[in-house]
PDB file of N, CA, C and O in Angstrom:
ATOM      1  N   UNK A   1      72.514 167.911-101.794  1.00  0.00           N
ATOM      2  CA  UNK A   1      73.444 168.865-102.378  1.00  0.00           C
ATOM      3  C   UNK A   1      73.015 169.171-103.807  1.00  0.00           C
ATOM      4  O   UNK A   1      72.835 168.307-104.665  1.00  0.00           O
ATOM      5  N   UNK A   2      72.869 170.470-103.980  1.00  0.00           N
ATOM      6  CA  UNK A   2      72.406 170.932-105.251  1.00  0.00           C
ATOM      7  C   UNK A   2      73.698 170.723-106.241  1.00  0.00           C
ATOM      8  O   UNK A   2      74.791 171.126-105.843  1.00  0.00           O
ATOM      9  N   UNK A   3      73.574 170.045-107.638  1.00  0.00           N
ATOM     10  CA  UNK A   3      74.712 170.190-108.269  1.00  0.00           C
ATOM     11  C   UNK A   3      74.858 171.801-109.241  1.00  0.00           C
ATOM     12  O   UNK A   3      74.030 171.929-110.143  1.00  0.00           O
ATOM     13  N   UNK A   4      75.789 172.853-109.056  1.00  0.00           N
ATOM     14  CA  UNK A   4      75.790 173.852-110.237  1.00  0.00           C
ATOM     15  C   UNK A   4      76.156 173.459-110.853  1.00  0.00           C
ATOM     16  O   UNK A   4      75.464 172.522-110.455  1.00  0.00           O
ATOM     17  N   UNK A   5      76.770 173.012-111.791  1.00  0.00           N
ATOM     18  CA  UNK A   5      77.185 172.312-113.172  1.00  0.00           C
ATOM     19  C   UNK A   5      75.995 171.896-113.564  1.00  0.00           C
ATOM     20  O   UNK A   5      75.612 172.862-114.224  1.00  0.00           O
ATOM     21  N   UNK A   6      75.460 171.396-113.588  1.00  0.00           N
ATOM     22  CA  UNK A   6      74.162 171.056-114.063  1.00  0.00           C
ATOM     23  C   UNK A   6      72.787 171.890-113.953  1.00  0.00           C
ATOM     24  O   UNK A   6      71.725 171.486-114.427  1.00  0.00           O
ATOM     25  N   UNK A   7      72.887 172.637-113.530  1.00  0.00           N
ATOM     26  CA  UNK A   7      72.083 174.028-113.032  1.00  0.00           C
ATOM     27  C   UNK A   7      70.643 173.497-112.953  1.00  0.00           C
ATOM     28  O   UNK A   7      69.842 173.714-113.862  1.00  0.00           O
ATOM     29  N   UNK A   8      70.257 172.641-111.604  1.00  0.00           N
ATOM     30  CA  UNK A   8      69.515 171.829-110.951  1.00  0.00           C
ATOM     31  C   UNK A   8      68.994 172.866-110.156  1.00  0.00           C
ATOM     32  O   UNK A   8      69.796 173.424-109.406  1.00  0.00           O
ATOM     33  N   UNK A   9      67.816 173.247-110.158  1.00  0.00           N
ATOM     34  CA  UNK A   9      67.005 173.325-108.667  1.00  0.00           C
ATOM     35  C   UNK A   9      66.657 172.727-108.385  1.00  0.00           C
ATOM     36  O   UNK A   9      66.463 171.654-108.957  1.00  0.00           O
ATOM     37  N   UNK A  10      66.210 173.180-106.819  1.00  0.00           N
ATOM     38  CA  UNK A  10      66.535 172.070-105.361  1.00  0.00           C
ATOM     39  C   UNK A  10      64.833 171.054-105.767  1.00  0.00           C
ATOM     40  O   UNK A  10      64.604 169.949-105.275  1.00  0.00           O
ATOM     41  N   UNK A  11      63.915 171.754-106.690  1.00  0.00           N
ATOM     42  CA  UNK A  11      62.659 170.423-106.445  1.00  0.00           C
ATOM     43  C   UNK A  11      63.761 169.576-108.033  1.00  0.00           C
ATOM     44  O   UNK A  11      64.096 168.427-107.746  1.00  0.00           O
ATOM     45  N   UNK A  12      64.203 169.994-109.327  1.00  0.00           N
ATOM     46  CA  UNK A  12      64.637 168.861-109.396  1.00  0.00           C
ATOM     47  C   UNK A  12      65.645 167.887-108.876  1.00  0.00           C
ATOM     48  O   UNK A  12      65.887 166.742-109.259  1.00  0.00           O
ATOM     49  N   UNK A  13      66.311 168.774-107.681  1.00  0.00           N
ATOM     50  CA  UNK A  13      67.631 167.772-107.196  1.00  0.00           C
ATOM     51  C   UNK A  13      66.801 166.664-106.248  1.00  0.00           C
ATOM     52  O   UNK A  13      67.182 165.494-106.216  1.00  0.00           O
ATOM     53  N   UNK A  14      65.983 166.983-105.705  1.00  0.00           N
ATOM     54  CA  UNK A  14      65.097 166.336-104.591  1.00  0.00           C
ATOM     55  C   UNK A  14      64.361 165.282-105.090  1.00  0.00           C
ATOM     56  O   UNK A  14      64.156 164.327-104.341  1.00  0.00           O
ATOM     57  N   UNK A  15      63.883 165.273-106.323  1.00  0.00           N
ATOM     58  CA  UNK A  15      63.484 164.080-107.105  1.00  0.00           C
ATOM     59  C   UNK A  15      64.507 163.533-107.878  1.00  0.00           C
ATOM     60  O   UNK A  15      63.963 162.646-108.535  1.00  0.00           O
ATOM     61  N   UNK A  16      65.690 163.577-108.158  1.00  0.00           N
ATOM     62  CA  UNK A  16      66.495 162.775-109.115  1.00  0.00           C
ATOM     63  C   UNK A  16      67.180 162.175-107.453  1.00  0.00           C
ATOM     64  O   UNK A  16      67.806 161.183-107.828  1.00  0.00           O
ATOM     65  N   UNK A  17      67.305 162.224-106.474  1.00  0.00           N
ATOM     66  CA  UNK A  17      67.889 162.397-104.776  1.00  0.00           C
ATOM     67  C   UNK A  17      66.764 161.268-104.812  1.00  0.00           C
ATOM     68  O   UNK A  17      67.191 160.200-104.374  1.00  0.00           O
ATOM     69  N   UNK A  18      65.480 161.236-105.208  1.00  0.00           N
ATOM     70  CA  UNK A  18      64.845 160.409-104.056  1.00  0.00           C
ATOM     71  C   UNK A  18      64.988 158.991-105.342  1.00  0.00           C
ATOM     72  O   UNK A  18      65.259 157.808-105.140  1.00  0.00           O
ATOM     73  N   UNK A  19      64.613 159.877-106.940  1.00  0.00           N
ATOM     74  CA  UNK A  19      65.191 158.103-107.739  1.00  0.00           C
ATOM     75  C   UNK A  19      66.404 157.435-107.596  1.00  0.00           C
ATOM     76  O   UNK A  19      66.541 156.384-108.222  1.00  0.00           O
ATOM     77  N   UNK A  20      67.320 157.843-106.887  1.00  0.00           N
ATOM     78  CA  UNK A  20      68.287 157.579-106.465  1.00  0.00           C
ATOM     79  C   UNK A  20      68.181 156.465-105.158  1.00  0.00           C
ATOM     80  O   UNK A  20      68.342 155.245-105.108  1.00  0.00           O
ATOM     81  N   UNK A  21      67.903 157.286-104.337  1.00  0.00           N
ATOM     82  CA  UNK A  21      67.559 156.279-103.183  1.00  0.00           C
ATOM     83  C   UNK A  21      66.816 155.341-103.161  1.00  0.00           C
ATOM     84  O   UNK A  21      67.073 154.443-102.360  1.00  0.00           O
ATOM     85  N   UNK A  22      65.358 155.196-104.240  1.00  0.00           N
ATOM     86  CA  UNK A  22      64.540 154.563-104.050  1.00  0.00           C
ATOM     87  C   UNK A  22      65.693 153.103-104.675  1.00  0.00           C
ATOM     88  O   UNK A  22      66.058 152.068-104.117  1.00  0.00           O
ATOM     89  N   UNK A  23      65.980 153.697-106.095  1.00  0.00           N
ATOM     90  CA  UNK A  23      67.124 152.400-107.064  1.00  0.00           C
ATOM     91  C   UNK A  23      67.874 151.626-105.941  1.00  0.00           C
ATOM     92  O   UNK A  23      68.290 150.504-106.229  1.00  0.00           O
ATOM     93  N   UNK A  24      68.041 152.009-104.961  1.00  0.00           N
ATOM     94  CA  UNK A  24      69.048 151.419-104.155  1.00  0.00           C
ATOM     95  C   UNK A  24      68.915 150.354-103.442  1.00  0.00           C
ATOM     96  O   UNK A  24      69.805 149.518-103.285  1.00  0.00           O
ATOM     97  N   UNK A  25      67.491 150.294-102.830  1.00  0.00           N
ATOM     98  CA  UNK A  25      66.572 149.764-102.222  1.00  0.00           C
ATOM     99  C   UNK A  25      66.724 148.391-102.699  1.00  0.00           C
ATOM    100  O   UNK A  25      66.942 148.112-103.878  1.00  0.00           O
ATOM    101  N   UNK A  26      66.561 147.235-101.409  1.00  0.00           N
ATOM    102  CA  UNK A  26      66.261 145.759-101.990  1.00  0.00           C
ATOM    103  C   UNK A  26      65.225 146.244-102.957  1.00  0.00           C
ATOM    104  O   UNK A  26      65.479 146.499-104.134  1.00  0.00           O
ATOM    105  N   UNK A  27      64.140 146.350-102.447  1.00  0.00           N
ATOM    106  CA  UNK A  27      62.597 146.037-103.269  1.00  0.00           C
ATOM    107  C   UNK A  27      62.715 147.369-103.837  1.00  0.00           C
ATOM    108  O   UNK A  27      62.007 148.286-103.422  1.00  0.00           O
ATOM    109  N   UNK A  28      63.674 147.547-104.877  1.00  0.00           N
ATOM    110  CA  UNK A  28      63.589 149.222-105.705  1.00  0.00           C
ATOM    111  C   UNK A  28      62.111 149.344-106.343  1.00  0.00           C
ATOM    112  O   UNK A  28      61.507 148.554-107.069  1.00  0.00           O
ATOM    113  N   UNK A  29      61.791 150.413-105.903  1.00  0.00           N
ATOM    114  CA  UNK A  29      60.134 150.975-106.322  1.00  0.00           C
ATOM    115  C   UNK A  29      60.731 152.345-106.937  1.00  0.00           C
ATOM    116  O   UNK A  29      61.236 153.179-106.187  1.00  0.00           O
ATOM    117  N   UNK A  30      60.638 152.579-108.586  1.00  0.00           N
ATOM    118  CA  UNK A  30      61.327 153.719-108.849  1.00  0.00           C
ATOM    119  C   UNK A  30      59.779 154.041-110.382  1.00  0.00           C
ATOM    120  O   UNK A  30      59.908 154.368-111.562  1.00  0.00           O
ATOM    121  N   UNK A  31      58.556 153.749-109.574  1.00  0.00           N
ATOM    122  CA  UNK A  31      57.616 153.865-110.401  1.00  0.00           C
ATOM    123  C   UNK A  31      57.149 155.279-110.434  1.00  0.00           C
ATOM    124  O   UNK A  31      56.826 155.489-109.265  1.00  0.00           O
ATOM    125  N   UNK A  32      57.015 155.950-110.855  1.00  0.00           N
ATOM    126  CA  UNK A  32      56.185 157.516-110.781  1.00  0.00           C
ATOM    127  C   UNK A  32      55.296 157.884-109.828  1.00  0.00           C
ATOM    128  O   UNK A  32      55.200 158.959-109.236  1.00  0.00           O
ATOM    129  N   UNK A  33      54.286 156.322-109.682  1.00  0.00           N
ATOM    130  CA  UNK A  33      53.142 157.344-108.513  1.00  0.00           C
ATOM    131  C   UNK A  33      54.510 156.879-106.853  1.00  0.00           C
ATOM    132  O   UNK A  33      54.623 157.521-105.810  1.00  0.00           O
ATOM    133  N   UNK A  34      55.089 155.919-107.167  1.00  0.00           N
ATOM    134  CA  UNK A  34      55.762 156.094-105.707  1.00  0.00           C
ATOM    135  C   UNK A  34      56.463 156.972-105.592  1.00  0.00           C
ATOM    136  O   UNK A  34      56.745 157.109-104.401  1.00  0.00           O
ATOM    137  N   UNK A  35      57.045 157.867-106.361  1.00  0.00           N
ATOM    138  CA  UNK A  35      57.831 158.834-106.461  1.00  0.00           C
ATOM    139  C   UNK A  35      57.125 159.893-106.045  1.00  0.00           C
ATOM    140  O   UNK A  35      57.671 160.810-105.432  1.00  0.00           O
ATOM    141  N   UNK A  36      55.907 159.887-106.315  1.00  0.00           N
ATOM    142  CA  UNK A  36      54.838 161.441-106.220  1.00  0.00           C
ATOM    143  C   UNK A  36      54.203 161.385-104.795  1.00  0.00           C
ATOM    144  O   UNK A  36      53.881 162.374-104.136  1.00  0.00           O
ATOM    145  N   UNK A  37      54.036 159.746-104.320  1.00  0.00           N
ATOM    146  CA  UNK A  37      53.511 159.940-102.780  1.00  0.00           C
ATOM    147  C   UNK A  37      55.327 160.462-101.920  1.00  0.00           C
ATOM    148  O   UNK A  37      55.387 161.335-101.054  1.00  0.00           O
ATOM    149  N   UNK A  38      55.888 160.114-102.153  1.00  0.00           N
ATOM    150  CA  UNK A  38      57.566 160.571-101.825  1.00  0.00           C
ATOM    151  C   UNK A  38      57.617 161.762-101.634  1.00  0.00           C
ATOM    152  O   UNK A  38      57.957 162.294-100.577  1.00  0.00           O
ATOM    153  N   UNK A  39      57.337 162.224-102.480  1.00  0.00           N
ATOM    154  CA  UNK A  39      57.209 163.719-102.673  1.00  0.00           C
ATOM    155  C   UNK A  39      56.695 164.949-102.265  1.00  0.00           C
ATOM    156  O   UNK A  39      57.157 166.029-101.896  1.00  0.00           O
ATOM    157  N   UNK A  40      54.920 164.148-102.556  1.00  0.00           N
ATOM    158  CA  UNK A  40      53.803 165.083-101.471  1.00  0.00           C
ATOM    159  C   UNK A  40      53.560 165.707-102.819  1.00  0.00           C
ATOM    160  O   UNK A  40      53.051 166.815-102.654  1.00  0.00           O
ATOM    161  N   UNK A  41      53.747 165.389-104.207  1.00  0.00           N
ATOM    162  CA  UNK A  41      53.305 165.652-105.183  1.00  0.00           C
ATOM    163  C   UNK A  41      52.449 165.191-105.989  1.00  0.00           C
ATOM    164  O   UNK A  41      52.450 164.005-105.660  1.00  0.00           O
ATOM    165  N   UNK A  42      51.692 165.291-106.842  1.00  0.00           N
ATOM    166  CA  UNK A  42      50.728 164.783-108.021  1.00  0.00           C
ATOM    167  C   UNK A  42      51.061 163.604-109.199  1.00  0.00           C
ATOM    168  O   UNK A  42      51.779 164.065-110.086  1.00  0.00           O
ATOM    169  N   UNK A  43      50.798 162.595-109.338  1.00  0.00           N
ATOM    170  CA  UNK A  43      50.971 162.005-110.087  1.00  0.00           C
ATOM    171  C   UNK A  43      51.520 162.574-111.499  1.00  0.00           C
ATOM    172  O   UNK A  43      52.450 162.138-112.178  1.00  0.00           O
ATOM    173  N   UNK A  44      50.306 164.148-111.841  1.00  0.00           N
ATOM    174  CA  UNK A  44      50.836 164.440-113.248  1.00  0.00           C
ATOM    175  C   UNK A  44      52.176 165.158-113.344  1.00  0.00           C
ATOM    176  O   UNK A  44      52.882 165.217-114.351  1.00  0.00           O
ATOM    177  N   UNK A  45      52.492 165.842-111.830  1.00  0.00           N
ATOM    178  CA  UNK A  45      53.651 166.853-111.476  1.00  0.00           C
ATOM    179  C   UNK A  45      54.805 165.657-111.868  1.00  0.00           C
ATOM    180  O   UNK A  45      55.485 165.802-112.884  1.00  0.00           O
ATOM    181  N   UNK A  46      54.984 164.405-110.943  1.00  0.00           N
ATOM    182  CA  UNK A  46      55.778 163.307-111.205  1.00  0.00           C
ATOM    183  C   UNK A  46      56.356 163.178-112.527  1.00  0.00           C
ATOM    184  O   UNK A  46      57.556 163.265-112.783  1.00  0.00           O
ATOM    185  N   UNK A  47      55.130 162.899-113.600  1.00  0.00           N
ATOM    186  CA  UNK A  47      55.509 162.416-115.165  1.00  0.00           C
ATOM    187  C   UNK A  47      55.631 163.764-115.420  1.00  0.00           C
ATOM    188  O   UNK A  47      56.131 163.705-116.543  1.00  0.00           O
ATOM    189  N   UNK A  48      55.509 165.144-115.128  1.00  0.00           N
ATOM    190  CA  UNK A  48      55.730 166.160-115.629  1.00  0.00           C
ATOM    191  C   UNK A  48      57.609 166.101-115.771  1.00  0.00           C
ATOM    192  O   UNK A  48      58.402 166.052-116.711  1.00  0.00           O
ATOM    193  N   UNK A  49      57.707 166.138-114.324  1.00  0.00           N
ATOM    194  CA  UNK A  49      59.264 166.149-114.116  1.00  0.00           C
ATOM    195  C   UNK A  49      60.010 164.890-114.569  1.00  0.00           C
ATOM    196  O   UNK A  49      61.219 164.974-114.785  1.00  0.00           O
ATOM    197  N   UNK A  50      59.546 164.055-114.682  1.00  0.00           N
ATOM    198  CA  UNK A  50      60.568 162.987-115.301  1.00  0.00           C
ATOM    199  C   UNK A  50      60.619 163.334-116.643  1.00  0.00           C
ATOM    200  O   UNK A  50      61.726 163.140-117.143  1.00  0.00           O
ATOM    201  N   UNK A  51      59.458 163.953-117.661  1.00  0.00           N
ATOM    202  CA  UNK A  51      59.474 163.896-118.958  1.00  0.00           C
ATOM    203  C   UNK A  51      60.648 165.149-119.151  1.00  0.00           C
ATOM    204  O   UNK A  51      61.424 165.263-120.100  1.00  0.00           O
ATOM    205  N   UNK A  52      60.526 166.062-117.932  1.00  0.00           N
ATOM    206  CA  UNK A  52      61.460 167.351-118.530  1.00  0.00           C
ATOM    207  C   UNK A  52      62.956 166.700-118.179  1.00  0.00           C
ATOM    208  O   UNK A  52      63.873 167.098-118.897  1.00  0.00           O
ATOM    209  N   UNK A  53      63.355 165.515-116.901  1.00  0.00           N
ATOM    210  CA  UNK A  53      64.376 165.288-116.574  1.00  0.00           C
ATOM    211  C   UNK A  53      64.798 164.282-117.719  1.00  0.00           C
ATOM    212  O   UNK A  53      65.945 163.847-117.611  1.00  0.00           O
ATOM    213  N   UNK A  54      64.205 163.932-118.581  1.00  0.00           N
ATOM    214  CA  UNK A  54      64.245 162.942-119.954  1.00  0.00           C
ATOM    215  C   UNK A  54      65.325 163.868-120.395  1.00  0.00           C
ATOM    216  O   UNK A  54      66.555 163.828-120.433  1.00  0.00           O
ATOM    217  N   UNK A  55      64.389 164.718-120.714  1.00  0.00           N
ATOM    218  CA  UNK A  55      65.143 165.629-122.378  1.00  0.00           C
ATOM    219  C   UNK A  55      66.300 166.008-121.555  1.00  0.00           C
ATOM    220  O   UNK A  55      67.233 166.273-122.314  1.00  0.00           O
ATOM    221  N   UNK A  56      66.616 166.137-120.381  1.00  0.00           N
ATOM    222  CA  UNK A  56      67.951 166.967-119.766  1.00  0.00           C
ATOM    223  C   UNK A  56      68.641 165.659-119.527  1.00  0.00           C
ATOM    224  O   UNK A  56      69.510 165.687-118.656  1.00  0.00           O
ATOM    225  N   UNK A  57      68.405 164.422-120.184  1.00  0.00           N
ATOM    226  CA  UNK A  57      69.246 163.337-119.845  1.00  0.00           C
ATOM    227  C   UNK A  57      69.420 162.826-118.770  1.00  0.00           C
ATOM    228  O   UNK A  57      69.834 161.702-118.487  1.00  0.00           O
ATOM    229  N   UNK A  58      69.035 163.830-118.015  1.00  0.00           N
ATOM    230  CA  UNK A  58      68.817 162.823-116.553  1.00  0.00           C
ATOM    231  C   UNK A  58      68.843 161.764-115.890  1.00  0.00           C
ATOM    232  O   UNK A  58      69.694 161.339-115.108  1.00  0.00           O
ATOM    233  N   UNK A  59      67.391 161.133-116.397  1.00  0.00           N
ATOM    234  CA  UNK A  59      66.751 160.231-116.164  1.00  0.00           C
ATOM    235  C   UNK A  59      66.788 159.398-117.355  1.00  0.00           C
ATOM    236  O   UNK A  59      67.445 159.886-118.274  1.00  0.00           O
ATOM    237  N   UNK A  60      66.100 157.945-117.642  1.00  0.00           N
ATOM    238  CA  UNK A  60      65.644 157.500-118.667  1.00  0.00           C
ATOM    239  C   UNK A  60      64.137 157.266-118.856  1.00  0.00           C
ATOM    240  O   UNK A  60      64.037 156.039-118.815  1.00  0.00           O
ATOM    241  N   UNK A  61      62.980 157.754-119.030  1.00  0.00           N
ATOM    242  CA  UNK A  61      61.700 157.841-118.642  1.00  0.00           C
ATOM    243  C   UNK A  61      61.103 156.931-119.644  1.00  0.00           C
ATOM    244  O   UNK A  61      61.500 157.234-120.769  1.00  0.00           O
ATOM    245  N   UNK A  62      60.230 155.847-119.641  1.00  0.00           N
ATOM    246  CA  UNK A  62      59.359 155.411-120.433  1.00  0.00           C
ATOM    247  C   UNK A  62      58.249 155.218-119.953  1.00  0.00           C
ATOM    248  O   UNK A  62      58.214 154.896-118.766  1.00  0.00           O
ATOM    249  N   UNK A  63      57.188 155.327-120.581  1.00  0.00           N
ATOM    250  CA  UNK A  63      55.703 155.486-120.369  1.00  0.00           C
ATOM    251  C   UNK A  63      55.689 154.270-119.709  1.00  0.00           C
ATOM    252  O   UNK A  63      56.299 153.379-120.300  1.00  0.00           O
ATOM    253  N   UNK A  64      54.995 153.867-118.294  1.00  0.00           N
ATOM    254  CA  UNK A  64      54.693 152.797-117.949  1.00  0.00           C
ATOM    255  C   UNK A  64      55.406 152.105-116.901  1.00  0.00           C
ATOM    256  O   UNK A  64      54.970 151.396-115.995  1.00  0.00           O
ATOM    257  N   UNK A  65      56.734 152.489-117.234  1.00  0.00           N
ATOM    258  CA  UNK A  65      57.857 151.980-116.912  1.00  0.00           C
ATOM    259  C   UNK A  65      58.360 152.505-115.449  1.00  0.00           C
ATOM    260  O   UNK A  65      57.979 153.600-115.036  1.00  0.00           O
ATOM    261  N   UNK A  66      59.343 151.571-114.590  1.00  0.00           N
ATOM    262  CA  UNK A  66      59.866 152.417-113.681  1.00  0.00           C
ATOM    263  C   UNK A  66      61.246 153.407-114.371  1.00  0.00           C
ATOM    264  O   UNK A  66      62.086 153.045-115.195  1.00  0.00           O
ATOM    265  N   UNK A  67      61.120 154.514-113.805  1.00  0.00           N
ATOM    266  CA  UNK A  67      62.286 155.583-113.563  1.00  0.00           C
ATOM    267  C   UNK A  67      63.805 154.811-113.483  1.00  0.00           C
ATOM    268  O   UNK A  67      64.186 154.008-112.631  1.00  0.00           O
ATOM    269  N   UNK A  68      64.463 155.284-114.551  1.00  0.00           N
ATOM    270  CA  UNK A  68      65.962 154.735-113.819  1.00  0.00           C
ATOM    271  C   UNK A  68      67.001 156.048-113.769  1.00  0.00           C
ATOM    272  O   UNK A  68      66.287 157.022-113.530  1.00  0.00           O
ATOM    273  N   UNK A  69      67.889 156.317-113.851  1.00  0.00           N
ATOM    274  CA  UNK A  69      68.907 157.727-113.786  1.00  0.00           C
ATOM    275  C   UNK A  69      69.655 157.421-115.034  1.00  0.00           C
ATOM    276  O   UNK A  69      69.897 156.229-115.222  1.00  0.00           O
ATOM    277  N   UNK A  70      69.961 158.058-115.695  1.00  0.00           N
ATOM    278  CA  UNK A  70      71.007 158.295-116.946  1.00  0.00           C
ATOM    279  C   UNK A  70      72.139 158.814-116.483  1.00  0.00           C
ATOM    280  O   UNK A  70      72.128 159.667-115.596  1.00  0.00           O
ATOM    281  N   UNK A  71      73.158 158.394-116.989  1.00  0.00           N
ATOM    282  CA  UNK A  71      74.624 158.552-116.835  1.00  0.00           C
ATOM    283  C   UNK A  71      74.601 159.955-116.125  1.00  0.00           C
ATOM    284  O   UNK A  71      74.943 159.865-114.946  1.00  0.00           O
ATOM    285  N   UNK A  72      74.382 160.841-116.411  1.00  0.00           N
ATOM    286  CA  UNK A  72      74.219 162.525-116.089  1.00  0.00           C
ATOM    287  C   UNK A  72      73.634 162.584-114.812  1.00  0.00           C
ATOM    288  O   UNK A  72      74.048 163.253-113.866  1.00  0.00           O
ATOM    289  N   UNK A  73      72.455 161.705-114.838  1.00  0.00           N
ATOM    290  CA  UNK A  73      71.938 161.810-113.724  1.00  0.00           C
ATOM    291  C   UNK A  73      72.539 161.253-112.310  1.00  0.00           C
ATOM    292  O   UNK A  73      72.421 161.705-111.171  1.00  0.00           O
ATOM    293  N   UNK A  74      73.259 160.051-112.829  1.00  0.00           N
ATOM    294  CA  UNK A  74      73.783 159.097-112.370  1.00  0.00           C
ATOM    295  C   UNK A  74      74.872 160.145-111.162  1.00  0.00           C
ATOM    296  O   UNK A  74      74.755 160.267-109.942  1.00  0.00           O
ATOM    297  N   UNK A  75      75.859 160.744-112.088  1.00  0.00           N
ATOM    298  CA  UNK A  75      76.858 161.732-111.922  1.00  0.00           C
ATOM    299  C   UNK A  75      76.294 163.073-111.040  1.00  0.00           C
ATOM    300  O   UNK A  75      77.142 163.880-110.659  1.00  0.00           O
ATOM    301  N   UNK A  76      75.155 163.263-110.781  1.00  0.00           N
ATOM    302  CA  UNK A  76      74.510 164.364-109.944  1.00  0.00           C
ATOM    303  C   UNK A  76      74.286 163.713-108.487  1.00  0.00           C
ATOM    304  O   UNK A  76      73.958 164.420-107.535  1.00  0.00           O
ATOM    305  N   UNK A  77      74.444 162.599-108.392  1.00  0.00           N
ATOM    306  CA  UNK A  77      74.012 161.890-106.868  1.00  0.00           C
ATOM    307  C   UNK A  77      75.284 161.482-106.161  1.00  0.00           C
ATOM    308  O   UNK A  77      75.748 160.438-106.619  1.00  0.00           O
ATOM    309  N   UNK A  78      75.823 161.899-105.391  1.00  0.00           N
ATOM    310  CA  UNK A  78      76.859 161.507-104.957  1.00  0.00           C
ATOM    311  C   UNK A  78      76.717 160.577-104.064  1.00  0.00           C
ATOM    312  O   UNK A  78      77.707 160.079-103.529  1.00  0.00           O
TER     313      UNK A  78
END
């Protein structure tokens, strides 16, 4: 489900949807390249979109680091 309030398109709802699911997971894998084989996307497309889902609060992104969701983001996954 696309959120409008947040004026999400469907490739970023589909990746904040899959850090979502992955977090959920016993063995949570919420690393970037697992996110990008998830995807059927590029490693750099991955850190592309997490760095833009950063600044939109989204996410919480650190270099290196796994992916987690930010409150905002949190609130887009039902």
């Amino acid at each position: 489900m696309i959120c409008p309030y947040l004026n999400m398109t469907v490739s970023v709802d589909n990746f904040v949807k899959t850090v979502y699911k992955q977090s959920k997971l016993p063995n949570a894998d919420t690393r970037l390249s697992t996110l990008a084989k998830l995807l059927n996307i590029s490693n750099a497309a991955a850190t592309d979109m997490a760095r833009k889902l950063a600044a939109k609060q989204l996410v919480n992104y650190t270099k290196y680091k796994p992916l987690t969701l930010a409150d905002k983001g949190k609130k887009a996954c039902p």
